[in-house]
N, C-alpha and C positions, 0 to 999 in steps of 0.2 A: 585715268581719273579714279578708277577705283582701286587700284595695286595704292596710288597716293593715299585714299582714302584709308584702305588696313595698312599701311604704313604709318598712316597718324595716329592708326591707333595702337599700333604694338607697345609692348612691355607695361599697358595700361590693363586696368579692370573692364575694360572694352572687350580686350583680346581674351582675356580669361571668360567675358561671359557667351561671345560668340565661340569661343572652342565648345566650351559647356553644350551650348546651344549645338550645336554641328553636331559633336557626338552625340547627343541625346535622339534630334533628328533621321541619323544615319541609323543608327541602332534600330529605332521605331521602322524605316525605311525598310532592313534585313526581314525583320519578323515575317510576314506573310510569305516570302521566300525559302524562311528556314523550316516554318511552321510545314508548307508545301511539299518540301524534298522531304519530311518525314510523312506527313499523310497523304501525298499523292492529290493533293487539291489545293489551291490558291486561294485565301480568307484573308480580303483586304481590309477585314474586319480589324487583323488585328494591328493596321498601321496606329490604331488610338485604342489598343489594347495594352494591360497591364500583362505580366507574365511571358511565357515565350524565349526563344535563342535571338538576338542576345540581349540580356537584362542590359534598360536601357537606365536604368536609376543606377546600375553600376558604371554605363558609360561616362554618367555627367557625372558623378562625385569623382570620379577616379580621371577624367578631363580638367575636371575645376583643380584638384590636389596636382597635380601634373601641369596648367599652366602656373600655377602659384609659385609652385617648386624654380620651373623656368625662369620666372620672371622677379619674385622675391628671393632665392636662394633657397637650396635643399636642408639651408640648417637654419632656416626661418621660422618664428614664432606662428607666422599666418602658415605655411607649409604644414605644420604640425597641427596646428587646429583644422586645415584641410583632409587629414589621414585620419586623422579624429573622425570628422563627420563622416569620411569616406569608408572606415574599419564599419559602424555603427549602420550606415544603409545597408553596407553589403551582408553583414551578417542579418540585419533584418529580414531582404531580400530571399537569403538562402534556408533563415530558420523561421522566424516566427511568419510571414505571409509562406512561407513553401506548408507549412504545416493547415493553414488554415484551408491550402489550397486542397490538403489532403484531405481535410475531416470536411470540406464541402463536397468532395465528392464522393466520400461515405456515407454523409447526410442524402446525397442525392440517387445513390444506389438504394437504401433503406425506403424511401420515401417513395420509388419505383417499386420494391419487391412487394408492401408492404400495403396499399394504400390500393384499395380496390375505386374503380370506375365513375359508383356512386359516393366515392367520400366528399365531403363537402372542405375539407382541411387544403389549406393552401397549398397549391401545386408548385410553386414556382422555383424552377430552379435557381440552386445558389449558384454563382460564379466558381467556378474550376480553379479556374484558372488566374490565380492572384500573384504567386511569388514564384519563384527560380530553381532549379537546379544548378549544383555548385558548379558545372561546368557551365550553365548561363551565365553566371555572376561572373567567373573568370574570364570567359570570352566578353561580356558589358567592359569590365575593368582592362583588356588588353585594347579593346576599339578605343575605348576614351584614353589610354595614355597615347594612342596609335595617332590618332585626331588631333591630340594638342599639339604631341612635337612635330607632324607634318602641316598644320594651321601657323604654327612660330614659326615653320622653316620659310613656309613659304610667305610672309608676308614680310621676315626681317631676312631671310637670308643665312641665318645663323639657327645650328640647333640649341645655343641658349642662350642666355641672355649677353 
C-alpha cells in the first residue's frame, strides 16, 4: 500500500517535496553525529540546530534542483530557476551566515575578556553557530542530490524520468 502510494506520487511535485523533505531531515539527522566525531561528545541539540556538517539548507535546495532536473528535464526553465535558488542559499550558507558566525564569536570572546563580574551590560551569548563551512555546503549539496536520485529510484524504478 505504500510503495502504491509513492508510486502515485512520482514524477509529481509530491515527489520533489518529499525528496526535499528526506534530505533536509537526514541532514539534520547527521549533525549531532558529525558534530560528536569532531568534539568527542553527543549534542542532540543540534538535530534543530542551524550550522554544523552537513548543511542542511544545502541538502533541500540542491534535492529540490535535483528532483526538478529528474522530473522536468535538465534543460527546464523550472530546473534552472531551481540552480538559481540553489547557487543563492548556498553561497548564503557559506559567506554571509558563515561570516556572521564568525563575528558572533569574536563579539562573544570580547564580551568575556572584557566585561568584569559586576557589569550590569547584557551577558548573553550570541549564537556561534549560524552558517557552514564550504565543505559543509558541499557535503549538504552531495546528500540532497544523493536523496533525490535514490527517493526516484526507488519509488519509480528508473533513475530518471
Amino acid at each position: 500500500m505504500f510503495k502504491e502510494f509513492l508510486l502515485s506520487i512520482s514524477n509529481t511535485g509530491y515527489e520533489v517535496l518529499l525528496a526535499l523533505g528526506l534530505a533536509n531531515v537526514f541532514a539534520q539527522f547527521l549533525k549531532p553525529f558529525t558534530i560528536a566525531y569532531k568534539r568527542k561528545k553527543l549534542d542532540f541539540s543540534m538535530l534543530i540546530s542551524t550550522g554544523g556538517m552537513p548543511s542542511s539548507h544545502s541538502a533541500t535546495v540542491t534535492a529540490l534542483a535535483t528532483s526538478v532536473g529528474i522530473i522536468d528535464g535538465w534543460h527546464s526553465t523550472t530546473f534552472a530557476i531551481c540552480i538559481c535558488l540553489a547557487s543563492v542559499v548556498m553561497y548564503d550558507a557559506a559567506g554571509v551566515r558563515r561570516s556572521a558566525s564568525l563575528q558572533a564569536r569574536a563579539l562573544n570572546q570580547i564580551i568575556n575578556e572584557l566585561l568584569s563580574k559586576e557589569h550590569t551590560l547584557n551577558k548573553q551569548k550570541l549564537k556561534e553557530l549560524l552558517g557552514h563551512t564550504r565543505t559543509e555546503v558541499l557535503a549538504g549539496g552531495l546528500l540532497g542530490i544523493t536523496v533525490s536520485f535514490l527517493f526516484h529510484w526507488y519509488i519509480t524504478g528508473n533513475w530518471s524520468n
